[in-house]
C-alpha atoms as one frame of an Amber mdcrd trajectory, in Angstrom:
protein
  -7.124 -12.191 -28.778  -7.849 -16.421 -28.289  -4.837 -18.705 -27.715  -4.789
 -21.986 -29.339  -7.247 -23.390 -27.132  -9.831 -20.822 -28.276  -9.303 -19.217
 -24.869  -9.211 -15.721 -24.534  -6.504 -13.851 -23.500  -6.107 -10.651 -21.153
  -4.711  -8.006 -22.816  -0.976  -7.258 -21.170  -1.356  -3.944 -19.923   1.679
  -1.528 -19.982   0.958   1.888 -18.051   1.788   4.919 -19.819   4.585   6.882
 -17.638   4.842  10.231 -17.811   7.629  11.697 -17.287   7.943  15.169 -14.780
   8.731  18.527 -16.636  12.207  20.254 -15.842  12.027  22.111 -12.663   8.844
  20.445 -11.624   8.031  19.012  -7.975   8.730  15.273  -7.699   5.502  14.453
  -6.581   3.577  17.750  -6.035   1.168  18.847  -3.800  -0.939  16.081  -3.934
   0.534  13.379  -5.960  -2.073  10.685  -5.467  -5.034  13.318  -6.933  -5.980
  12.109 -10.335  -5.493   8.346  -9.957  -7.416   6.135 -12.512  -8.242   2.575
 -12.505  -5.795   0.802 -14.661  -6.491  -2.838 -14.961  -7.097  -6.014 -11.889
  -4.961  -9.023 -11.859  -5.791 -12.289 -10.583  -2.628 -14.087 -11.172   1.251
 -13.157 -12.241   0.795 -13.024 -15.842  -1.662 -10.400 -15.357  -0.192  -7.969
 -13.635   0.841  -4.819 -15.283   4.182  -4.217 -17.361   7.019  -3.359 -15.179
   8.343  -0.072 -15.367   6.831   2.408 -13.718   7.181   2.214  -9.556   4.401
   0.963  -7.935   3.082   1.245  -4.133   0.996  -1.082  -2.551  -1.764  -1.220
  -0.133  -2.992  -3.979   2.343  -4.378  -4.422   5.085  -6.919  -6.934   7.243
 -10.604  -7.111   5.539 -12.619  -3.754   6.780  -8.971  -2.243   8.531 -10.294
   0.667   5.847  -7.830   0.315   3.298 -10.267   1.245   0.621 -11.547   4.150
   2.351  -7.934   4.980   3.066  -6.991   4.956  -0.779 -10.368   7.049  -1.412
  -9.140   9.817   0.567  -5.931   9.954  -0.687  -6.765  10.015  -4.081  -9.657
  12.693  -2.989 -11.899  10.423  -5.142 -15.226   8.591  -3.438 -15.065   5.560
  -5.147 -11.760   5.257  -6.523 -11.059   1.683  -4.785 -14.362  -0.329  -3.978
 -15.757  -0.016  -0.428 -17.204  -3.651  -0.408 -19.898  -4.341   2.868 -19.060
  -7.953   2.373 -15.329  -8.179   3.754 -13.074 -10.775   2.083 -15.157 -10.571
  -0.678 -11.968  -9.322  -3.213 -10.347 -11.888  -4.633  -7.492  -9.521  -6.971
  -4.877  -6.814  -7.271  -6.839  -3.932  -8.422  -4.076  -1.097 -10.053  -4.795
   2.501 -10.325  -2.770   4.960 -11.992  -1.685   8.033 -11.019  -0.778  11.296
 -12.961   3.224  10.860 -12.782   2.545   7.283 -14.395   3.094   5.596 -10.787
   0.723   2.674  -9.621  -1.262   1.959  -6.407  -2.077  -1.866  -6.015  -4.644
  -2.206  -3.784  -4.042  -5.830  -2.519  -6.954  -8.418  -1.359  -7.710  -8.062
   2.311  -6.481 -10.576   4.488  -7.992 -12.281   7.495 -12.080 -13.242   6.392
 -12.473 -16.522   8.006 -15.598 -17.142   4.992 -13.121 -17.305   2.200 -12.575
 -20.509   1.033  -9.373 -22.013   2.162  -8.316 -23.086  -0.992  -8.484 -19.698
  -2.112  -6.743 -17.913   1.225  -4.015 -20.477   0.365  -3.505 -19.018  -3.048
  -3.537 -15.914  -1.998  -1.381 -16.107   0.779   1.320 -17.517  -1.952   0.376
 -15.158  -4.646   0.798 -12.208  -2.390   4.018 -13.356  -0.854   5.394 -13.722
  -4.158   4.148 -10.151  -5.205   5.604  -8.564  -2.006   9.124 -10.552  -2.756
   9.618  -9.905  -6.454   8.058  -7.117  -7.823  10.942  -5.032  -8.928   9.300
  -2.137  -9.226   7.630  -2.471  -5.699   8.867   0.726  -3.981   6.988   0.023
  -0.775   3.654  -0.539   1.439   1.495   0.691   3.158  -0.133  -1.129   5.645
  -3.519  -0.417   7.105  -4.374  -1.608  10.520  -7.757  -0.565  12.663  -5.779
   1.993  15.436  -8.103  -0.408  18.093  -6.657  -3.794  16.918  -3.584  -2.951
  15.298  -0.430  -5.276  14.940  -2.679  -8.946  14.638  -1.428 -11.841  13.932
  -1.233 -11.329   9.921  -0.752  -7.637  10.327   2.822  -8.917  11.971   2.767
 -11.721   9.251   2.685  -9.252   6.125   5.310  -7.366   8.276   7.857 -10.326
   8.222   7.381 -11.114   4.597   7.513  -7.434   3.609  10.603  -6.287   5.287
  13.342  -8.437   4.196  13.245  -7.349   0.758  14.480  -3.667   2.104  11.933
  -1.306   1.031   9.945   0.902   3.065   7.065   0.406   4.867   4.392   2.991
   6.227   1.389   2.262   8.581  -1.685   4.376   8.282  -3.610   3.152  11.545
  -7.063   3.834  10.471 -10.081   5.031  12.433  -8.314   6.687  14.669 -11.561
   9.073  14.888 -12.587   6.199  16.768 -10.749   6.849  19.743 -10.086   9.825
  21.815  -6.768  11.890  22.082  -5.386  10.383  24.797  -6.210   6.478  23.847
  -4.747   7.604  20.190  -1.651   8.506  21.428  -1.183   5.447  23.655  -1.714
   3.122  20.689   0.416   4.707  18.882   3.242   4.921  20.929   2.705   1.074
  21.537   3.195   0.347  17.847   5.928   2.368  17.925   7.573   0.520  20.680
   6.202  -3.047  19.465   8.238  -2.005  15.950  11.194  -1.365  17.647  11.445
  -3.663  20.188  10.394  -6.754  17.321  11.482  -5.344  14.285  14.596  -2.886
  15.153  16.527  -3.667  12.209  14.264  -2.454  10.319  13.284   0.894  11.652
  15.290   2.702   8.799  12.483   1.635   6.397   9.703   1.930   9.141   7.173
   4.766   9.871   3.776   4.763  10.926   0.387   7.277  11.673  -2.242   7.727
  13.162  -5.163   8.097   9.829  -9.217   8.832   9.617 -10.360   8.779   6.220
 -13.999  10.677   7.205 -12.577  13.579   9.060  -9.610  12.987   6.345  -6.861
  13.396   9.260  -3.482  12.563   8.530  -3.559  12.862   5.077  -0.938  15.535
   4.091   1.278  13.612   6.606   0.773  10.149   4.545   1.297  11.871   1.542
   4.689  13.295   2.652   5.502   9.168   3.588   4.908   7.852   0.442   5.010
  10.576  -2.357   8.790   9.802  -2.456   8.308   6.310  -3.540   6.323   6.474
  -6.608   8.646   9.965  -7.238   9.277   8.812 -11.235  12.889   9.392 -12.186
  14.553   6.915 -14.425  12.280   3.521 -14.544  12.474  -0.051 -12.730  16.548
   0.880 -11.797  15.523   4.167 -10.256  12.273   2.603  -8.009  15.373  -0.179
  -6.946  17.666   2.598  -5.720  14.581   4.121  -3.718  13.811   1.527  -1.319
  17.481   0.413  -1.144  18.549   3.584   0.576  18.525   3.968   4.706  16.927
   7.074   6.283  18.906   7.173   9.483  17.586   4.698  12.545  14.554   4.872
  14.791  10.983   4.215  13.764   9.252   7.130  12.177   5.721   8.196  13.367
   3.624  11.409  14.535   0.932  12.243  16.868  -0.987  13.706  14.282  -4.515
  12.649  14.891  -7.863  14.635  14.837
């Protein structure tokens, strides 16, 4: 379809919800199995139809967020493991069985991006993370070696206010040995709490490896219950409005 201008258009997509059989698990046993690409955005008037509740993933450029969606969805290539970091410039949706979306958000932090373009970005994604109704929550990926940078704790401050959850999968954690794992988790743990305490309702984080695939069935149980379809945009609102008692969430699950 070509506006006036003889420009063409991108088709507005609308994802096709389906809707969980009587008596069936919210999110079964793996609810992220299955996921298809769905469509990529580049500004708001792309982005999908709301409706169905959406989850979204981000991260600093080569934290392994890809990886980390691969593994999830138990699907090699499912999200685009690029070997030149920065190097995605859109929201890339996938959709899921239920009729729930991933948005696998630009990586952040590749000094070779044009500024211009970090700029937009940086106000595009800030927008998204504000007012997306059907946002249920995030999931933020962090490198367990370098976690909690500068704009890791930057997405942190814009994404919190708006009272949904937020889970942190810290990556390569194969990378590190049981003892150095544990420490750097604990030290996010304390770092959320002692910066972020009024928060912690909505706050839990992991250790993750997306090779060995270790701490998978443990992110799963985080975020299933977002993208849990029950009745549409009102019912993803309700989700993330609703406390889970205080302290900041997180195992020592770790290979």
């Amino acid at each position: 379809m070509r506006s006036q201008d003889g420009k063409r258009r991108k088709r507005h997509i609308v994802p096709n919800v389906v809707r969980a059989e009587p008596g069936a698990s919210a999110h079964g046993a793996h609810p992220f199995h299955h996921a298809e690409f769905l469509t990529t955005a580049a500004d708001w008037s792309q982005l999908p139809a709301e409706g169905a509740p959406e989850v979204a993933f981000a991260g600093r450029s080569n934290a392994g967020k890809s990886s980390s969606i691969n593994a999830l969805a138990n699907h090699t290539r499912l999200a685009f493991v690029s070997k030149t970091p920065g190097r995605t410039q859109h929201i890339n949706f996938f959709r899921l069985k239920s009729g729930a979306l991933l948005a696998d958000l630009p990586g952040y932090g590749y000094a070779k991006v044009p500024l211009e373009i970090r700029r937009y970005w940086q106000e595009f994604l800030a927008r998204y993370l504000a007012q997306r109704e059907v946002l249920a929550g995030l999931v933020l990926v962090m490198d367990a070696r370098h976690p909690l940078t500068e704009l890791d704790r930057r997405m942190i401050e814009w994404f919190l206010p708006t009272g949904r959850s937020l889970h942190i999968l810290m990556t390569k954690s194969d990378k590190l040995s049981t003892g150095p794992q544990r420490r750097m988790l604990e030290s996010v743990r304390r770092a959320l709490v002692e910066d972020y305490g009024i928060y912690s309702a909505q706050t839990s984080v992991q250790l993750f490896s997306a090779m060995p695939r270790s701490g998978l069935a443990e992110a799963e149980a985080a975020i299933a219950p977002w993208v849990a379809f029950t009745d549409g945009v009102e019912g993803a609102r309700i989700r993330w409005r609703k406390k889970k008692g205080p302290g900041v969430k997180g195992s020592d699950t770790g290979p």
